[in-house]
Backbone as ProteinMPNN parsed JSONL, in Angstrom:
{"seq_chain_A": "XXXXXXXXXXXXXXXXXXXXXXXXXXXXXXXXXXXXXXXXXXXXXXXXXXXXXXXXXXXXXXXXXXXXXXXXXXXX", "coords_chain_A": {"N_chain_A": [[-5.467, 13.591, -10.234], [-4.044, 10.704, -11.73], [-4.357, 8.999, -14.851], [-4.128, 5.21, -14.58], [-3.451, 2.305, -13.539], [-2.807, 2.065, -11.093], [-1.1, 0.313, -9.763], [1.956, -1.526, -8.567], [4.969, -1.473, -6.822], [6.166, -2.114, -3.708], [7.832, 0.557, -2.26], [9.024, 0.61, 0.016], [8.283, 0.775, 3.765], [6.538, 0.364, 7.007], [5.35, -0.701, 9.62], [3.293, -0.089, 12.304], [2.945, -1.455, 15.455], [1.621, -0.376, 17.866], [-1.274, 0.784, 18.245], [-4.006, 2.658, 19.306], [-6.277, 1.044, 18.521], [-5.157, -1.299, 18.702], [-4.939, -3.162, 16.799], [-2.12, -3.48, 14.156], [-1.202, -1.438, 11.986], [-0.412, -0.933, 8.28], [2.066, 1.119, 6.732], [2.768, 2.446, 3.534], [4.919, 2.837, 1.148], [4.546, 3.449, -2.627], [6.403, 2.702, -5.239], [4.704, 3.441, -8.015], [4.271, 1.57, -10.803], [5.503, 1.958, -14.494], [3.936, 3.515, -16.556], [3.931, 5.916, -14.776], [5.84, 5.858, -12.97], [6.678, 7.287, -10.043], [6.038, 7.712, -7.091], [4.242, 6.895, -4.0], [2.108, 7.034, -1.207], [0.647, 5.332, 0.867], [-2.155, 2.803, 2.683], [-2.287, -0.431, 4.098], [-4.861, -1.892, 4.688], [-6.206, -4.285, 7.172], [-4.462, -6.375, 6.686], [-4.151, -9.535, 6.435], [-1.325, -11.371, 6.85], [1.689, -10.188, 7.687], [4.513, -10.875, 7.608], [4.375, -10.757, 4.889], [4.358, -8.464, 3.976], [6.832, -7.182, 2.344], [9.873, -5.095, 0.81], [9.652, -4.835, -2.434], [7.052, -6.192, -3.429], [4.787, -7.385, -5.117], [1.359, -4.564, -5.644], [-1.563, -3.424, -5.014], [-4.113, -0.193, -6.172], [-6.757, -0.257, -4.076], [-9.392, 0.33, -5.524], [-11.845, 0.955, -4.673], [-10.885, 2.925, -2.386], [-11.63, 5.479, 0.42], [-11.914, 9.473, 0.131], [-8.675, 10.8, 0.931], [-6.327, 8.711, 2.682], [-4.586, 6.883, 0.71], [-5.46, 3.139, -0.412], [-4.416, 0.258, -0.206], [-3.814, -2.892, -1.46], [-2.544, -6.495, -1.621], [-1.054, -7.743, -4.737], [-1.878, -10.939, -6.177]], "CA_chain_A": [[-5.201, 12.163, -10.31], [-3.291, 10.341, -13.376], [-4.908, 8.101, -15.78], [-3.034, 4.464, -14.248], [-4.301, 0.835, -12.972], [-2.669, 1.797, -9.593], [-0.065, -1.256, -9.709], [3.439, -0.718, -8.439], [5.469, -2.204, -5.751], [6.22, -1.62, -2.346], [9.374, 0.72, -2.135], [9.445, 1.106, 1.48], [6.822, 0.519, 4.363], [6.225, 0.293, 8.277], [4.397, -1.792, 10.448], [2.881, 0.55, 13.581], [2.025, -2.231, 16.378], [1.038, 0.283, 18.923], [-2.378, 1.501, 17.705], [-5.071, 2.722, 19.717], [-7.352, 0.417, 18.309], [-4.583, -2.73, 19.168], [-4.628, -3.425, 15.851], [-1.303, -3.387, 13.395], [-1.207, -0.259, 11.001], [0.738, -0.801, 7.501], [2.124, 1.638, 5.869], [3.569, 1.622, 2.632], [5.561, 4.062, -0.02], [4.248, 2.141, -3.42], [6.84, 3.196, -6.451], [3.58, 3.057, -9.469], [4.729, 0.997, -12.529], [5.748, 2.701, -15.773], [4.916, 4.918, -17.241], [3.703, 6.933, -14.12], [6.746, 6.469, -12.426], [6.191, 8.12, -9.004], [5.822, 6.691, -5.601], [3.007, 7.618, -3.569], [2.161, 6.436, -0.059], [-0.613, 4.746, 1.459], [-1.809, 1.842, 3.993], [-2.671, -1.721, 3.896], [-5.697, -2.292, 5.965], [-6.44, -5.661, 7.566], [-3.13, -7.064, 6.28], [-3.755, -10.883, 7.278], [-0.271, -12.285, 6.868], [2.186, -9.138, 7.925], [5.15, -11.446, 6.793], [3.964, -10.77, 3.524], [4.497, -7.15, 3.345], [8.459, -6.696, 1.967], [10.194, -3.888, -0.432], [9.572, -5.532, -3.477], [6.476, -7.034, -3.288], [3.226, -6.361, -5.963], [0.721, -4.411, -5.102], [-2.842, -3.287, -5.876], [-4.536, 0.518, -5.346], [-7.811, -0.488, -3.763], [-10.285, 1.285, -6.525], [-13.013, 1.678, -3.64], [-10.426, 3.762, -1.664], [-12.245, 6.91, 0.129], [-10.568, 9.963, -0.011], [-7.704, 10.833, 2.075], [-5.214, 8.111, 2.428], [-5.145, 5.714, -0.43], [-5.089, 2.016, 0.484], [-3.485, -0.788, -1.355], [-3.981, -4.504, -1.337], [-1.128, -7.266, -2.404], [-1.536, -8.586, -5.727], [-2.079, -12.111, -5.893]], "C_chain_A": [[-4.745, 11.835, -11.728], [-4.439, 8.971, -13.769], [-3.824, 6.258, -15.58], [-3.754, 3.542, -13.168], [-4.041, 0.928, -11.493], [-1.943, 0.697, -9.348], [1.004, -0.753, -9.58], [3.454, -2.594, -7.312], [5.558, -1.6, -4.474], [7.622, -1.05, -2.095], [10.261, 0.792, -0.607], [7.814, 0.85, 2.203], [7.405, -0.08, 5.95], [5.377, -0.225, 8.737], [4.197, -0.862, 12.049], [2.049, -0.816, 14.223], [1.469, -1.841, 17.81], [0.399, 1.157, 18.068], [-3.259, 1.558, 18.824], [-6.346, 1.837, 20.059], [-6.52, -1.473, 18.827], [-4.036, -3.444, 17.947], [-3.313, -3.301, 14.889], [-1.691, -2.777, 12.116], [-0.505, -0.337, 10.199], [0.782, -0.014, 6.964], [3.267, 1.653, 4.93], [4.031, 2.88, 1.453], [5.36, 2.868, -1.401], [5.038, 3.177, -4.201], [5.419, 2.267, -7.77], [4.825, 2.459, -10.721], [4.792, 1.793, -13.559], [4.397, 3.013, -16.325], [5.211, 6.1, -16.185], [5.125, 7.053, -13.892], [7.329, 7.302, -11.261], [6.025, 7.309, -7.71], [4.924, 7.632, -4.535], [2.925, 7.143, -1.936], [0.759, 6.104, 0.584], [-0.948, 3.71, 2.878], [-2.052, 0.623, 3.21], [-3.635, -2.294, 4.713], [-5.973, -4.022, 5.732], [-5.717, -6.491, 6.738], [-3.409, -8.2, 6.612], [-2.121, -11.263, 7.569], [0.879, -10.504, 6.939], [3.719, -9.411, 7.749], [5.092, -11.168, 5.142], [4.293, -9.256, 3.096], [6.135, -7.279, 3.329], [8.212, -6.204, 0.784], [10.408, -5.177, -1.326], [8.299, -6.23, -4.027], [5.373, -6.301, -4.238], [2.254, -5.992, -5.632], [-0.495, -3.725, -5.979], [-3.231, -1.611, -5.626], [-5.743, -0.051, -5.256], [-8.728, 0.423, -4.564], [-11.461, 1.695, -5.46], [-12.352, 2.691, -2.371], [-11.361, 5.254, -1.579], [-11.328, 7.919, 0.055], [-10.102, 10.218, 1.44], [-6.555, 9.599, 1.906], [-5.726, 6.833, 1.223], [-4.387, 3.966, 0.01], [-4.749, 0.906, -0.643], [-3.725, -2.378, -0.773], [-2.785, -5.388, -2.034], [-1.761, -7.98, -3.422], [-1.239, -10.38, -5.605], [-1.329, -12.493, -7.376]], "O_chain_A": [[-5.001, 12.53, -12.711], [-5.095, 8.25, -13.017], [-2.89, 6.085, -16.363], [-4.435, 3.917, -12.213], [-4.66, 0.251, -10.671], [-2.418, 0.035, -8.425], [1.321, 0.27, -10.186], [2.871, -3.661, -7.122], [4.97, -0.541, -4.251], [8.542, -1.804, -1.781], [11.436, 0.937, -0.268], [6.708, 0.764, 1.668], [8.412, -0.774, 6.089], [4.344, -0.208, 8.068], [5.062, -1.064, 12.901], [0.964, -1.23, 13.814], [1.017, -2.605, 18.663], [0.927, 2.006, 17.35], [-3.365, 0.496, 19.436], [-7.083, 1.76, 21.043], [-7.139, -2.483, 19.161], [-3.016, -4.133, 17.933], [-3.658, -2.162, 14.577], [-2.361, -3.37, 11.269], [0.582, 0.075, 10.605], [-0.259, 0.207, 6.346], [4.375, 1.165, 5.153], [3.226, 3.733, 1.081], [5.824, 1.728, -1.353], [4.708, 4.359, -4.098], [5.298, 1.105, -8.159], [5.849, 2.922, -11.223], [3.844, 2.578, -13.528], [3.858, 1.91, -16.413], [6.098, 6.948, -16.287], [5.756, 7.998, -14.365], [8.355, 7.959, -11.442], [5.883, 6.086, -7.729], [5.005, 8.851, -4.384], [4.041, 6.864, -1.499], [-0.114, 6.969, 0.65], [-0.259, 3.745, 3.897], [-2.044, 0.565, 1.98], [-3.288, -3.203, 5.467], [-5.968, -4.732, 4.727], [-6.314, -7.33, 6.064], [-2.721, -8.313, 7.627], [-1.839, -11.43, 8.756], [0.62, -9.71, 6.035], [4.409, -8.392, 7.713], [5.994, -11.524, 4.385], [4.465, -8.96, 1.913], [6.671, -7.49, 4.417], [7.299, -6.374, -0.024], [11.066, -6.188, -1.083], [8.436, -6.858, -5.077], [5.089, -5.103, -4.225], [1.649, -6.918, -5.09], [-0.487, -3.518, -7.193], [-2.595, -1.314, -4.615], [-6.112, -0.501, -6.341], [-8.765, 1.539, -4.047], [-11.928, 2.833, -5.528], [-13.093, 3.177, -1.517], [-11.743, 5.963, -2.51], [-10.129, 7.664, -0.062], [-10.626, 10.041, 2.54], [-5.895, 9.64, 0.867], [-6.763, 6.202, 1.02], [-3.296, 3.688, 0.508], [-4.938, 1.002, -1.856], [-3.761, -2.705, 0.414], [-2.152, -4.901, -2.97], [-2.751, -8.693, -3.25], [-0.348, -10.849, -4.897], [-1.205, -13.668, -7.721]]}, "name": "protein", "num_of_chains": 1, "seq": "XXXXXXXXXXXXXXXXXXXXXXXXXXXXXXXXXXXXXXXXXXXXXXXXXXXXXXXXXXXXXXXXXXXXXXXXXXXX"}
């Protein structure tokens, strides 16, 4: 893992609305902010507003992420 607040944007990302669970699955390619530089990929669990996810948009890594996929929240 790199030394890095986990802040980027959203360079790319999918919306699965056939889930198992019924629920809407986001996922999201986050390009990290400078210096890292890197784009990583993760989800967006319990997205309220799914309008809200577009390429471009700021985003958070969730610091209580377990491991395995790393999950991201929209910055406010």
């Amino acid at each position: 893992m790199f030394d890095h607040p986990g802040t980027g944007i959203i360079y790319s990302f999918t919306i699965d609305r056939r889930t198992a669970s019924g629920e809407p699955r986001v996922l999201v390619m986050v390009e990290v902010d400078p210096p890292a530089g890197v784009r990583i990929s993760g989800e967006v669990p319990d997205a309220d507003d799914l309008d809200a996810i577009q390429i471009g948009v700021a985003i958070q890594m969730d610091p209580h992420t377990p491991p395995g996929t790393p999950q991201f929240r929209l910055r406010s």
